[in-house]
Each structure stands twice: as structure tokens, then as C-alpha cells.
C-alpha positions in Angstrom: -31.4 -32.3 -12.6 -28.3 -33.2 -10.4 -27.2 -29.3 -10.3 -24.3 -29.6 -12.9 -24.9 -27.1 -16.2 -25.8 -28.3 -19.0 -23.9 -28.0 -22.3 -24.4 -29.0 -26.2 -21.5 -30.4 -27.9 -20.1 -27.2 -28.2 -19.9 -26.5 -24.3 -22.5 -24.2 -24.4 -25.6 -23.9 -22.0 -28.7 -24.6 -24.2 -30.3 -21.7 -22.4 -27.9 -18.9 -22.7 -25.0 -19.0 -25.2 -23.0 -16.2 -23.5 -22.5 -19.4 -20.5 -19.8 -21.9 -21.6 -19.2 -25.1 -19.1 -16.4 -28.0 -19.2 -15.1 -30.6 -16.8 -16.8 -32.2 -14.0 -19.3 -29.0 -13.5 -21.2 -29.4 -16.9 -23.9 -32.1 -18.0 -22.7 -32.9 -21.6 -25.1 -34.9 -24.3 -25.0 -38.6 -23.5 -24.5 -38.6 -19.8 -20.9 -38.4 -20.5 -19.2 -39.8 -17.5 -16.9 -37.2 -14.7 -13.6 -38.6 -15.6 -10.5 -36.2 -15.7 -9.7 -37.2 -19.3 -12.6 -35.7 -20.8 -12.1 -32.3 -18.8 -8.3 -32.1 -19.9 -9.5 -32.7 -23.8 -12.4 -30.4 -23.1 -10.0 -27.3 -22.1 -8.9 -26.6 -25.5 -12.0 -26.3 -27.1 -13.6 -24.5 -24.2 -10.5 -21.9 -25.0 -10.9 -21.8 -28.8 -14.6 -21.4 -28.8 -14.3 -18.7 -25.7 -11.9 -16.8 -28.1 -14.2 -17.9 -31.4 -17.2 -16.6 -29.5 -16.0 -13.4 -28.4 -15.4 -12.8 -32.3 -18.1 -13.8 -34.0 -16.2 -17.1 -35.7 -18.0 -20.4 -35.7 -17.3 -23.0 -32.9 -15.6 -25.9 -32.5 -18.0 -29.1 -31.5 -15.9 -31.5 -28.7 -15.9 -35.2 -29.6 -15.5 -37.4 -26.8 -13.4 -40.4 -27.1 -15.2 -43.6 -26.4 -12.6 -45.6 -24.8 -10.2 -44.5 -22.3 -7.9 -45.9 -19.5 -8.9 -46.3 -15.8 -6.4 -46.8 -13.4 -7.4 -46.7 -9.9 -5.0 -47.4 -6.6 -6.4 -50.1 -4.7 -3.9 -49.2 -1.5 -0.5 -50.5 -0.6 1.0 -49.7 -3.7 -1.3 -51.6 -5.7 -3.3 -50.7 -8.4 -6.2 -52.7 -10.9 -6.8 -50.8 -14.7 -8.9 -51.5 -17.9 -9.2 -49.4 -20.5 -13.3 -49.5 -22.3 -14.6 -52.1 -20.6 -11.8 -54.6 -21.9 -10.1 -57.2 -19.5 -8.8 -55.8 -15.9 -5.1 -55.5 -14.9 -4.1 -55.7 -11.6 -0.6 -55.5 -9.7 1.9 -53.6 -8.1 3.4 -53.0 -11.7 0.0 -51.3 -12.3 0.7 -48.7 -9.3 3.2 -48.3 -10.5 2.4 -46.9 -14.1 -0.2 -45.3 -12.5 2.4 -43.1 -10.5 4.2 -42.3 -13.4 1.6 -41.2 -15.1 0.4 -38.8 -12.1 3.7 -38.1 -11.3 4.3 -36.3 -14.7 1.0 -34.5 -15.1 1.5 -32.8 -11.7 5.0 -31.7 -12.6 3.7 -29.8 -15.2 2.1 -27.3 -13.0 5.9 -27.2 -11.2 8.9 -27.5 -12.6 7.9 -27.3 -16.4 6.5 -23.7 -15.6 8.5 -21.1 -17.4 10.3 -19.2 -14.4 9.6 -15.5 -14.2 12.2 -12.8 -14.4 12.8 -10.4 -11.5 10.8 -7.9 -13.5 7.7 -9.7 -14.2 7.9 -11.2 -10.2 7.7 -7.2 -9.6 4.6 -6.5 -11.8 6.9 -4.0 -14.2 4.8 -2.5 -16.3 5.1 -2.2 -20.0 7.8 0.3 -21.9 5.4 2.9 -21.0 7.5 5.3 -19.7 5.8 6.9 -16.2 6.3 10.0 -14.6 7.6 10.6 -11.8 6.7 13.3 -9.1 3.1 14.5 -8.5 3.3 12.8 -11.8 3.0 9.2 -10.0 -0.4 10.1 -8.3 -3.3 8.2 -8.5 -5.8 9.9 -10.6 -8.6 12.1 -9.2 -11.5 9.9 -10.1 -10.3 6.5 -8.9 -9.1 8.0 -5.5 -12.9 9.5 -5.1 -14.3 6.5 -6.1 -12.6 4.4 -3.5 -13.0 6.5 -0.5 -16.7 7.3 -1.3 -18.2 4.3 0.2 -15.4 4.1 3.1 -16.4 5.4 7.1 -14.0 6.0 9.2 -14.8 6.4 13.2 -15.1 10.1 13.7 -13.3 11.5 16.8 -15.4 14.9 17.9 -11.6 16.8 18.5 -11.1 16.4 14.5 -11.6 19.5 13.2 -10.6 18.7 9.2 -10.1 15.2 8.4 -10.8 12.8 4.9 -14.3 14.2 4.8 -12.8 18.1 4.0 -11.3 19.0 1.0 -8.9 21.1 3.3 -4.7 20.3 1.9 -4.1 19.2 5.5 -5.8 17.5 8.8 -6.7 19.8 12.1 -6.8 18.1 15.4 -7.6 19.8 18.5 -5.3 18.1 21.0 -5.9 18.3 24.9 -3.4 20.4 26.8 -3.0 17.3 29.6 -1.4 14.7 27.2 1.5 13.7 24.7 1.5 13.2 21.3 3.0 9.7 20.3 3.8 9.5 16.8 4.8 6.0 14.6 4.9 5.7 10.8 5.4 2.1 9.6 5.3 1.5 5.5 6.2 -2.2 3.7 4.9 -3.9 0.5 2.3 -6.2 0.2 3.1 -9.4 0.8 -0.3 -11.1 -0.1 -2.4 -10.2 -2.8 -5.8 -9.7 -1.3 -6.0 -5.8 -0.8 -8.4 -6.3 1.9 -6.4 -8.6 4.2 -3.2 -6.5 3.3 -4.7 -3.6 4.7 -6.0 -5.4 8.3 -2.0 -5.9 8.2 -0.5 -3.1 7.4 -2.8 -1.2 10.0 -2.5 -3.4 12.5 1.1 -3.7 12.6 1.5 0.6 12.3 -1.0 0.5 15.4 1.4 -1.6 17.6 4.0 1.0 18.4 1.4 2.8 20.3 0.2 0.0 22.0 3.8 -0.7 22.9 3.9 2.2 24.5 0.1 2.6 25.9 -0.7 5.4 23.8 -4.5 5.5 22.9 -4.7 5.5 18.8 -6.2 8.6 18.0 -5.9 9.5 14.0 -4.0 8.0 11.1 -2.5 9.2 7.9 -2.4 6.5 5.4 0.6 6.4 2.2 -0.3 4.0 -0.4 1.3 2.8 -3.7 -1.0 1.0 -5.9 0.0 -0.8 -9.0 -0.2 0.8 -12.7 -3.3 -0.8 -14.0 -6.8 0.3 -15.1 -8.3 3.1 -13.4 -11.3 1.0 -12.3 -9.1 -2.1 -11.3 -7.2 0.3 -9.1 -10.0 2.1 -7.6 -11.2 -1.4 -6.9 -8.1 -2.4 -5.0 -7.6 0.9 -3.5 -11.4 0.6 -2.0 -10.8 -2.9 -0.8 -7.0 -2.1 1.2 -8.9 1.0 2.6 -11.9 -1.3 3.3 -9.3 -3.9 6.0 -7.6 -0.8 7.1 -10.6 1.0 8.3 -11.4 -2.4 9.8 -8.8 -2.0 12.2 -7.9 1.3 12.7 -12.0 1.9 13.6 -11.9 -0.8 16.2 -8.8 1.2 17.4 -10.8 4.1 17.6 -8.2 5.8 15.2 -9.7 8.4 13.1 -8.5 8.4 9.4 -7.9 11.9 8.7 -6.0 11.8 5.5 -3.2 10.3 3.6 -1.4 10.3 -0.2 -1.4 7.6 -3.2 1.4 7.3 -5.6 1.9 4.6 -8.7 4.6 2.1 -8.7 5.4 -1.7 -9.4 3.7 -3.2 -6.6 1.4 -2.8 -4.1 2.5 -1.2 -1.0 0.8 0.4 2.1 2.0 2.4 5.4 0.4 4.4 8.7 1.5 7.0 10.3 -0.6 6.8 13.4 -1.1 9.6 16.2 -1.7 8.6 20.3 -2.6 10.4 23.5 -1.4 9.5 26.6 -0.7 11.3 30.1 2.7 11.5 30.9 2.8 9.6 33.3 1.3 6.6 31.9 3.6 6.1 28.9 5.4 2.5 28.4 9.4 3.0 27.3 12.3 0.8 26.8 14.2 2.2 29.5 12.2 0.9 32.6 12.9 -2.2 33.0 14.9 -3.8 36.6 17.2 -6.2 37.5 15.2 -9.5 38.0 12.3 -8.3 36.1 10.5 -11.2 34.3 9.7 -11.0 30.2 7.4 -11.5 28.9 6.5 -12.6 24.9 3.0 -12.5 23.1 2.6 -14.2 20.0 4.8 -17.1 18.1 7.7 -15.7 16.4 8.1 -16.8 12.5 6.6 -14.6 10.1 9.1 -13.6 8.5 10.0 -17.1 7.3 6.7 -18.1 6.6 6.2 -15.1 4.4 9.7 -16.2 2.7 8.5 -20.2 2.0 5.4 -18.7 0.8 7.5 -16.6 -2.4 9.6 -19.8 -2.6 6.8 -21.7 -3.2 7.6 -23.9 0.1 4.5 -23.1 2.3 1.8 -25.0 3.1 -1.4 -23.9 3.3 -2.2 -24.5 7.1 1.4 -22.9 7.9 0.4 -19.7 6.1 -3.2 -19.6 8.1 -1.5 -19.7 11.1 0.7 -16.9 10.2 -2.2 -14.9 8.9 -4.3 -15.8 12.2 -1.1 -14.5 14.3 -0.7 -11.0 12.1 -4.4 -10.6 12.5 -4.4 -10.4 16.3 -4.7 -6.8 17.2 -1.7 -6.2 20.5 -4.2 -3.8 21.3 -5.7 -7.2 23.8 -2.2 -7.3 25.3 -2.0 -3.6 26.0 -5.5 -3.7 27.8 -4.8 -6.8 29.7 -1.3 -5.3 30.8 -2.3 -1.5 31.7 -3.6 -1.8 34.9 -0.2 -3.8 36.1 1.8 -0.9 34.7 4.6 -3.0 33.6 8.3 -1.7 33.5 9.0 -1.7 30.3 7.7 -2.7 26.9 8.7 -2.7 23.3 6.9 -4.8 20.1 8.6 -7.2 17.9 8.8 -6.0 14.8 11.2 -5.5 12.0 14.9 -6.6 13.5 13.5 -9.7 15.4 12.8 -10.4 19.0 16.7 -10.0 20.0 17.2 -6.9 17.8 14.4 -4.9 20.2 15.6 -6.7 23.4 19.0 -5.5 23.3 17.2 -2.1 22.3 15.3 -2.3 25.9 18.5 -3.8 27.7 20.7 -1.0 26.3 18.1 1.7 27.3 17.3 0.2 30.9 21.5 -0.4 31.1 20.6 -3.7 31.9 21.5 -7.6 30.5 19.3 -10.1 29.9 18.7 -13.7 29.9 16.7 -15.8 27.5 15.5 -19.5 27.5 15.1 -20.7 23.9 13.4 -23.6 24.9 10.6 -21.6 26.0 9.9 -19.9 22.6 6.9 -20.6 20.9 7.6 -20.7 16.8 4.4 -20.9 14.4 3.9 -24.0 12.5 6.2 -25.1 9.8 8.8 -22.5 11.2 11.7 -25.2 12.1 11.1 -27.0 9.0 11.4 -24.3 6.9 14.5 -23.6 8.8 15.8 -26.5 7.7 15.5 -26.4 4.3 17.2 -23.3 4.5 14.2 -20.6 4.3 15.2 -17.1 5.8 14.2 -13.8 5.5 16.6 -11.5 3.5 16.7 -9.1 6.5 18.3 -12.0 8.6 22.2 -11.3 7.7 21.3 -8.3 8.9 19.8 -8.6 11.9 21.8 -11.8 13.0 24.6 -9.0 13.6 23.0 -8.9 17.1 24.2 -12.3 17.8 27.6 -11.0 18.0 26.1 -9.2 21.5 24.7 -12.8 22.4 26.6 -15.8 24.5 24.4 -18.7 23.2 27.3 -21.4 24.4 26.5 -25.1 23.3 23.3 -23.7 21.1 24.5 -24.2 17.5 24.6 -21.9 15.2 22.2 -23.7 12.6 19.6 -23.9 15.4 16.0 -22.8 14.3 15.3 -21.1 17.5 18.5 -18.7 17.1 16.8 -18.0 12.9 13.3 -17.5 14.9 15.2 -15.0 17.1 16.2 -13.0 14.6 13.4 -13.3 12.1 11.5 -9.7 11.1 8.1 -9.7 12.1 5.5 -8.5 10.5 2.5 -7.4 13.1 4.4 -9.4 15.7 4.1 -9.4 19.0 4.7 -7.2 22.6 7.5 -8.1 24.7 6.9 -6.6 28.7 9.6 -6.3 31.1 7.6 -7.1 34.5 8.2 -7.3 38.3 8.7 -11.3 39.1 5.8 -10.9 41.5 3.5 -10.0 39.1 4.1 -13.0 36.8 1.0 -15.2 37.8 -1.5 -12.0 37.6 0.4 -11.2 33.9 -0.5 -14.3 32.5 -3.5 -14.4 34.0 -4.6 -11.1 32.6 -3.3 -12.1 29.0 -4.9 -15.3 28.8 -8.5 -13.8 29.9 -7.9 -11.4 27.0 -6.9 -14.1 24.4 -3.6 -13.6 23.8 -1.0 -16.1 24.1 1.9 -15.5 26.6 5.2 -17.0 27.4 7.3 -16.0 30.3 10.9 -16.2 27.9 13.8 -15.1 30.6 14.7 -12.2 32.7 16.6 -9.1 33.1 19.9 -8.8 34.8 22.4 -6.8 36.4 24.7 -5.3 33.7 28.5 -5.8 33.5 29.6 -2.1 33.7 32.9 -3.5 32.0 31.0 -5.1 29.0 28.8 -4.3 26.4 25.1 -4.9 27.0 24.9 -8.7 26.5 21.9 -11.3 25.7 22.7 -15.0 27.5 20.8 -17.3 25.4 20.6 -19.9 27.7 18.7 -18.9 30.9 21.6 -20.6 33.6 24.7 -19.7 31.8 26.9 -16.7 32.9 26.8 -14.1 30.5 
């Protein structure tokens, strides 16, 4: 009557016996009370008579116990208990059984967890052995299956895209324009296909955006997992599904792509752009005195490392997630029409790896202000606890090009710096005078913005150089 199901003594629903119930969703006989100690007892008859059940054996009837303790914190480490109905206890000795008691049941889902082996982590697959080559394909029918529902934005210059059963794409492509190719390719890192695939096409999309080429068409290369044709035309379907997502409100044509087996999921783009000529974005534009400009919080790729070390929190990852999710196509838009110097997005080898890309294309220094970074939530304390991506030894090579003076070298700003970003942000290179209009533009689009330093003259005698503190000498 209350909306719970309702169950016989065998957790059964009285109206259909294929339906089993325990715990604080069922109605058992009796008006048995929601306590946790009768859905803990419950869960090993729910699984024998699920596995009883399914083979035709007789179940197992669940006999509730008729006394049971109650210990209930009253606030300020104090806690009353009785146990049936019998006399009540009260005190801060009470707590602190009570804690105990909690204590150890929740370690049980932690540290008394049997530890998985790199293999198992990797999803190997049985001793099966699997071919290799074409070999490694994912089958015919599963592949038809998950692209039959999918529809992908058709451009009117595609002459043979997913639609044809032609071995190769055909684009008719303007005389008046360049072709701007990227191809990124990573493994999942979630393990929601659909959300993965907003991701992954997202964060292929950006190098055009970086350089204000208008997505056009998109190959895609996916590995799936070895599992049941229908599981993995299922998963297949549902990356496809967030891809299309995207690269559709791109206007990015999917014209094609190739599947292969392997231990884990893992997805890729390689994404075609027109642009004039003379409208491109590069990494060799940029001036002395030329403000830069940041979107997005830097962190990803430490969040995404306290999520597999079970250190995340669950409002950290959502920002992450929320940050990934944001197309840079908003930034490109809102920058175009101020034609900025240069541009570059900040990917793979961190925010200083691709700023000393643009400072040693524009022959140029540059000047930071770590202060002025903006790091996602949870990013410093992971930090601190010593969370880091395993790209970081080898991107924190760059700081070797860096004068970051009294900044030490633990500093969370200098790991954010150098963190891999997944789906990160665009970093513009723009004329000081242009900074109010910038941010203006940016912030009418959606898209956080901080000014983070400027560019310099370069020291012909030196290397290219990064001053991590905006009023230090380089």
C-alpha cells in the first residue's frame, strides 16, 4: 500500500514468482520493520534462492530474528542502544561501540576487498587465444547493428560517406580553402560508452577549433572490448550515440571509420576542417606584449588519476566531467571575429608543454602568473596526497625551460601546469588592447576565461624560456 513490493517468506512477489525483493524495498509478512539487519541476513537467501530458482531446486524460506540491537547516535559523540525492547543504554561508551561496529562493516567494502591484478584492472580476457590482424575486427553483424539506428549530419559536398558501402569516403572539397587535419585516439577512462564518446569527440574536435578550422567530416577508430556480440553492439551503439552528439552539433559529418577487439575500451577521431587561408589560427603569431589568455580549469588529468586510485570524490569528478563536456567550439566563435595572434589548445603535455610550443614558434618568451590559474575542485588536494598523472615525469621536463624562482617545487600549481588534459581548454595569444572586448566576448558565450600572463621579447642568447612568476626576469 506504501509502494514497497511485497514478498512471502521466501522473498518472492505473491503475484509473480519470476520478481524476488529484499531489504528496505520489499513488504515482508508481519510488517517486518526497515532495519539494516534484516537486509544484511536477507542477502544470502535472496542469492541462494536466485541461483535455486533459476534451476528448478526448492527455496530457502528467510526467518527473521526477533530481537536485535539498536544503536542510534544521539550527536556529540554520544549514543543511547537497546536491544528488543529491553532496558536502554546510553553514553559516550555507547558511541563509541557504535563506531566500531560501523567502522568495520564499511571497511569491508575497502580494504578487505581482494585487490585486482594488472590483468583483470585491464579486462584480459580468458586463455582464449585472439587473432590478431583483420583477425581483431568486430564482427559484421554487431557493427551493422550499432550504426543502424545512428544519423549523422549530412554535409551536401559528401559524396560516399557511412551510408555507402563504398571501401573509402569521397569529399568534394572547395578549391578556395585548406584542409586541416587532426587525429586524436586514447582509452576510456569512464565506463559509460555514451559519455566516453561526447569525450573523445570533443577533445579530437578541438585542434580545429584551435586553429578556426570549420569541422567538416570525421573518421572514427574504435577498440571495443572482447565480449558478447550483442553486449558489444550495445556499447558500440551507445559510444557512437555521444559521439554523433557532438560531432553533429559540430556540423562534422561521419563519413566512416574502423573497429578492432582488444582489452579495453578505446576510441579516436580523425577530424577534417575548411578554412580560407587567411583565416587560419597558428602557434607562430603571437607578439611581444601580447596578453594570454586560458579557458577552462586545468586538472583533469589528476582528477582522472584519484578517480583509478579510488581518491575522488564524487562532486570533484562532476566538475571534471562538466569541464570535458564544454565544446571549445564557444571559445572559437566568441574569439573569431577579434582574430587573435595566436592560439593553441591544452591537451596532452599540459598548459606549459603547448606554451613553449607557441613561444618557440612565435620566437618569443613568455610570462606566467600562477596565482591567476584556475584548478578544478579537489585538484590541490589531490596534489597533496601525491595524485599525478603518469605522463607528468614526462612532461615536467619542460620545467627545466621554466625560471619559477621562490615557487617550490611541490607546489600544486607547478603539478596543474604540467597535468595532460583531456578535452582541455584554448590558450589565445591576444593584442593587450583587446583584453576587455576578449573577455567580454568569452563570457557572453559561457566560457570561463582567465587573463594568465603575457608574451615577451626573446633573449636571442637563450633558449625560449617560461618566467613563472609574472615580475621576475626571465
Amino acid at each position: 500500500d506504501q509502494g514497497f513490493v511485497r514478498v512471502n517468506d521466501t522473498l518472492q512477489s505473491p503475484a509473480d514468482a519470476r520478481v524476488f525483493a529484499a531489504g528496505d524495498c520489499a513488504a515482508f509478512p508481519g510488517d517486518l520493520p526497515k532495519a539494516g539487519v534484516y537486509a544484511v541476513r536477507q542477502a544470502k537467501i535472496l542469492a541462494r534462492n536466485l541461483a535455486a530458482a533459476a534451476q528448478g531446486q526448492p527455496l530457502e524460506p528467510y526467518r527473521p530474528q526477533r530481537r536485535f540491537l539498536s544503536l542510534l547516535s544521539a550527536g556529540g559523540r554520544d549514543a543511547v542502544g537497546s536491544r528488543g525492547g529491553g532496558p536502554a543504554l546510553a553514553g559516550g561508551w555507547v558511541w563509541r561501540w557504535k563506531d566500531r561496529l560501523d567502522r568495520d562493516f564499511m571497511d569491508k567494502f575497502d580494504r578487505r576487498l581482494p585487490r585486482m591484478d594488472a590483468a583483470a584492472r585491464a579486462g584480459a580476457p580468458d586463455d582464449t587465444l585472439h587473432c590478431a590482424g583483420c583477425g581483431a575486427k568486430v564482427g559484421a553483424q554487431s557493427l551493422s547493428e550499432a550504426l543502424a539506428a545512428l544519423d549523422p549530419v549530412i554535409r551536401e559536398d559528401i559524396e560516399a560517406g557511412v551510408d555507402h558501402a563504398d571501401d573509402a569516403a569521397v569529399i568534394r572539397w572547395p578549391a578556395d580553402q585548406r584542409l586541416v587535419q587532426s587525429l586524436d585516439y586514447f582509452p576510456a577512462f569512464v565506463d559509460e560508452p555514451y559519455l566516453f564518446g561526447r569525450i573523445a569527440a570533443l577533445h579530437s574536435l578541438s585542434d580545429l577549433f584551435a586553429m578556426n578550422a570549420a569541422p567538416h567530416s570525421a573518421l572514427a577508430t574504435v577498440c571495443m572490448p572482447r565480449h558478447h556480440p550483442r553486449l558489444q553492439s550495445r556499447d558500440l551503439h551507445r559510444l557512437m550515440a555521444g559521439a554523433l552528439k557532438e560531432l553533429n552539433a559540430a556540423r562534422c559529418t561521419l563519413v566512416g571509420g574502423h573497429t578492432i577487439e582488444g582489452p579495453q575500451m578505446a576510441a579516436g577521431f580523425t577530424v577534417n576542417g575548411a578554412a580560407p587561408p587567411g583565416d587560419l589560427w597558428h602557434k607562430s603569431g603571437a607578439r611581444p606584449g601580447d596578453l594570454l589568455i586560458l579557458t577552462k580549469s586545468l586538472g583533469t588529468g589528476i582528477q582522472l588519476a584519484g578517480l583509478m586510485h579510488n581518491l575522488g570524490r564524487g562532486p570533484w569528478l562532476d566538475a571534471a566531467l562538466d569541464s570535458m563536456l564544454r565544446s571549445n567550439g564557444l571559445a572559437r566563435d566568441a574569439m573569431a571575429p577579434l582574430a587573435p595572434n595566436a592560439c593553441t589548445d591544452i591537451t596532452g603535455f599540459g598548459l606549459l608543454g603547448h606554451l613553449l610550443e607557441l613561444c618557440e614558434q612565435s620566437n618569443l618568451d613568455a610570462r606566467l602568473d600562477l596565482d591567476s590559474l584556475s584548478l578544478l575542485p579537489g585538484t590541490e588536494e589531490l596534489v597533496a596526497r601525491g595524485v599525478v598523472s603518469t605522463l607528468k615525469p614526462a612532461n615536467d621536463q619542460v620545467l627545466t625551460r621554466c625560471e619559477h624562482g621562490d615557487i617550490a617545487d611541490d607546489d600544486p600549481r607547478l603539478a596543474a601546469a604540467t597535468d595532460p588534459q583531456t578535452s582541455g581548454g584554448l590558450l589565445f595569444s591576444v593584442d593587450p588592447g583587446l583584453r576587455d572586448a576578449a573577455l567580454a566576448a568569452l563570457k557572453q558565450a559561457g566560457v570561463k576565461a582567465e587573463v594568465i600572463g603575457e608574451m615577451s621579447v626573446k633573449d636571442h642568447k637563450a633558449l625560449t624560456c617560461i618566467t613563472l612568476n609574472r615580475n621576475a626576469p626571465c
